[in-house]
C-alpha positions as CSV (number, residue, x, y, z in Angstrom):
1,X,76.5,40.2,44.7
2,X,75.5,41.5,47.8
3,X,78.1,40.1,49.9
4,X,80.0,41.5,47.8
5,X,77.8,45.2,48.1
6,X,77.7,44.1,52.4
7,X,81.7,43.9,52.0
8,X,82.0,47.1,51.2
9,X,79.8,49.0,53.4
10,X,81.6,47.3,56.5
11,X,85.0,48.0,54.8
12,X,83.8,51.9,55.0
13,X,83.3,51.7,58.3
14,X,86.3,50.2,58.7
15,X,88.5,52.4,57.0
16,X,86.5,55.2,58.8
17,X,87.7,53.4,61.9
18,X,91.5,52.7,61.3
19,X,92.4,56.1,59.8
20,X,91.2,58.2,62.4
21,X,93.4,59.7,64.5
22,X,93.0,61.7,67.9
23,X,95.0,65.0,68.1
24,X,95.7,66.8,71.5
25,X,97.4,70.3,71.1
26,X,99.1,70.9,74.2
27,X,99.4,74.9,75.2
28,X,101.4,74.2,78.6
29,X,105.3,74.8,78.6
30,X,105.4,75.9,75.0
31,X,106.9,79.0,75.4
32,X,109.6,77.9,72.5
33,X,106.7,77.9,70.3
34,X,106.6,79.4,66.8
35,X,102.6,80.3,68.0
36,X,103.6,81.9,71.5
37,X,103.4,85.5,72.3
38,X,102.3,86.2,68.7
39,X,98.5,87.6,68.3
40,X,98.3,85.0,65.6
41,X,99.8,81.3,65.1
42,X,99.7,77.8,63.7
43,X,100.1,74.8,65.4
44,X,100.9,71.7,63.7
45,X,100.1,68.4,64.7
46,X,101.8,65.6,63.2
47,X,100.1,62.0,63.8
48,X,101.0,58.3,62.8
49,X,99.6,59.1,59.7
50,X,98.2,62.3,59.5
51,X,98.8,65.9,60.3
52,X,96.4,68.7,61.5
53,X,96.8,72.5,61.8
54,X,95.5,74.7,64.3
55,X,95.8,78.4,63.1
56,X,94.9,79.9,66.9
57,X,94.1,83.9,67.1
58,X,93.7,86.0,70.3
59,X,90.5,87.9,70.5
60,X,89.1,90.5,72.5
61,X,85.6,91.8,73.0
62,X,84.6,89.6,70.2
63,X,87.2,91.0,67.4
64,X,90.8,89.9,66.9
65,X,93.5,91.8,68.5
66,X,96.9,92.4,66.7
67,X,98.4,93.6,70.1
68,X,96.8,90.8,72.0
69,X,99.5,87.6,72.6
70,X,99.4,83.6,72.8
71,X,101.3,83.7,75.9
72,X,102.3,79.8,76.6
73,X,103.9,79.4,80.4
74,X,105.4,76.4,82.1
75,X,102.4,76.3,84.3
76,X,99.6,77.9,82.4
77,X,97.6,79.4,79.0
78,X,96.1,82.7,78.1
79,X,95.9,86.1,76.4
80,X,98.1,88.4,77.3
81,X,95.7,91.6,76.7
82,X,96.5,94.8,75.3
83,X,97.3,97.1,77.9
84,X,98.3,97.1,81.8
85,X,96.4,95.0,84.8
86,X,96.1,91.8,82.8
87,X,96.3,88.4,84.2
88,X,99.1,87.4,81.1
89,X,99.3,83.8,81.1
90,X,95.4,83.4,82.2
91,X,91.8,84.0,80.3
92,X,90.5,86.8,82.3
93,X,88.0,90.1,81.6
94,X,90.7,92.4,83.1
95,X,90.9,94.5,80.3
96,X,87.7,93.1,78.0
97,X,86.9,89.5,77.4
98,X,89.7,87.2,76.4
99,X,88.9,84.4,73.8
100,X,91.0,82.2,71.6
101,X,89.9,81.5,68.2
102,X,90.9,78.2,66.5
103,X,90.0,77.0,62.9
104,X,91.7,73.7,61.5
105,X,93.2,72.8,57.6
106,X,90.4,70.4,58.0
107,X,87.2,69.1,59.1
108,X,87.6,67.5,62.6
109,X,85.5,66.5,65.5
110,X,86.4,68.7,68.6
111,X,86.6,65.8,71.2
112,X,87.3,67.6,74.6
113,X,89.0,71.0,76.0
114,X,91.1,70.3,79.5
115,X,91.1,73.7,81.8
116,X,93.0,74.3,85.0
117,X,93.9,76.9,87.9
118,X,90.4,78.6,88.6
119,X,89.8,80.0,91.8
120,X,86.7,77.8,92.9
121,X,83.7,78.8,94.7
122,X,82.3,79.1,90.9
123,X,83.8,82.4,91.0
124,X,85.2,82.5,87.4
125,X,83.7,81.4,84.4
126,X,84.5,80.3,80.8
127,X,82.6,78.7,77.9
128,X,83.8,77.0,74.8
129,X,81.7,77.5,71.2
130,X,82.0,75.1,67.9
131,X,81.4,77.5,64.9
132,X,77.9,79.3,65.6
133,X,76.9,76.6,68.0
134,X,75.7,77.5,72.0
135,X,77.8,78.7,74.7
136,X,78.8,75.8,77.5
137,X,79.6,77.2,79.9
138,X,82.5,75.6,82.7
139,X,83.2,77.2,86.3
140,X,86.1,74.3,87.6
141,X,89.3,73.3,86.2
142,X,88.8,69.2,84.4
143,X,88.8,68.0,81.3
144,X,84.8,68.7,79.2
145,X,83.8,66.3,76.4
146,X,82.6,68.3,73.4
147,X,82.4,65.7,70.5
148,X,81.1,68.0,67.9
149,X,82.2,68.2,64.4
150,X,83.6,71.4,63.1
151,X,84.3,72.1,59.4
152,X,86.8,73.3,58.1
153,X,87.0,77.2,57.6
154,X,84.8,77.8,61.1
155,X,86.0,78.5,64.7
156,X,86.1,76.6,68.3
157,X,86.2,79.2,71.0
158,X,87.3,79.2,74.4
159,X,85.9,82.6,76.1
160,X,86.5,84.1,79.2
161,X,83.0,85.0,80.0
162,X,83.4,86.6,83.5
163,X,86.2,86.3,86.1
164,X,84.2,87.5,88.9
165,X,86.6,87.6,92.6
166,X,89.4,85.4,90.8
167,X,92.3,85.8,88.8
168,X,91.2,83.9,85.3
169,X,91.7,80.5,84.4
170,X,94.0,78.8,82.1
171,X,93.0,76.4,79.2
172,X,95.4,73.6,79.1
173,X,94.6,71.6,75.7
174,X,91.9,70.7,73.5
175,X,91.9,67.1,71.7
176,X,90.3,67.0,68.0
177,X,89.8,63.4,65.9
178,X,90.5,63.6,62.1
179,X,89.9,61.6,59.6
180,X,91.4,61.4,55.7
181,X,89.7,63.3,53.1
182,X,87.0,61.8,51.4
183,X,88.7,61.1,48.2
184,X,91.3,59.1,49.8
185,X,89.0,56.9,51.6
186,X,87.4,56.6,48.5
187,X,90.3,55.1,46.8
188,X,91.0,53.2,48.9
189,X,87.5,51.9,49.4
190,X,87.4,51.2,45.9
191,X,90.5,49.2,46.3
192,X,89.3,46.9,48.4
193,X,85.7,46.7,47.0
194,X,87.7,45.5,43.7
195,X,89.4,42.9,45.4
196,X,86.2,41.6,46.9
197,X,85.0,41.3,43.3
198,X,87.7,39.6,42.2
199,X,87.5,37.0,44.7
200,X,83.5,36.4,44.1
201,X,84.0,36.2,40.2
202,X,86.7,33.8,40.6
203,X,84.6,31.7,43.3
204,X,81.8,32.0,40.8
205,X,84.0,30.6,37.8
């Protein structure tokens, strides 16, 4: 019996494994984009064999702002701030501080956020956030590893904390990993730890 109980544990992790899927949401060139120059949008994902929605909000000076845009370009992301002076396609503090605001139909892992077009000299800087977790703060275009999990319901945030001499910044994508829901790993957990069973009854008889 416990091969049988060993079985199962590795089949777990293997299922954990298999089903997992990585997710990049791509902002650049989107500008045909149900979610572009709306204050408020989903993105979905669709995977081999899963799918994964982003609902994505523009924020400024902490709150959201309904006349505030998702403003996708061929060459760059940002908020397009309410009122004049703003750098549109670029997070900037022009006219308060910029910040997108994404929460997922499920629980995911945020793997990594990929920003371009800063000024360098660390003259602007940004910071991304999972749910009430700490600022980290980024001052050069690359791609960060994050590899936190956020549940479902909270927010990853990408802020423009302070643009200094530049122009703003633009944030490219963000990659998340999702797994199936519990229950359906379960079943099909359970449908393999049966088979195991099976086969070490009958080996037994």
């Amino acid at each position: 019996m416990r091969k049988v109980i060993i079985a199962a544990v590795f089949m777990h992790m293997f299922l954990n494994g298999v089903y997992a899927e990585l997710f990049t949401f791509d902002l650049i060139n989107k500008e045909s984009a149900a979610w572009d120059n709306v204050s408020s949008g989903v993105y979905t994902n669709a995977g081999n064999k899963l799918t994964v929605r982003a609902s994505m909000f523009a924020y400024l000076n902490g709150s959201y702002s309904a006349g505030s845009l998702l403003n996708s370009t061929a060459s760059e992301f940002g908020i397009n701030a309410a009122g004049s002076g703003d750098a549109t396609s670029f997070f900037d503090t022009n006219n308060g501080q910029e910040s997108l605001w994404v929460s997922f139909d499920r629980t995911v892992t945020i793997k990594s956020v990929t920003v371009s077009s800063f000024t360098g000299g660390n003259v602007e800087t940004g910071a991304y956030q999972v749910a009430n977790g700490s600022l980290v703060n980024f001052t050069a275009g690359g791609t960060y590893a994050v590899n936190t999990t956020l549940n479902q319901g909270s927010f990853f945030k990408i802020i423009a904390i302070d643009k200094g001499g530049g122009n703003g910044w633009s944030l490219n994508s963000f990659t998340v990993e999702a797994v199936p829901e519990p229950a359906t790993i379960v079943m099909l957990g359970v449908g393999g730890l049966m088979v195991c069973i099976f086969r070490y009854t009958a080996h037994k008889s």
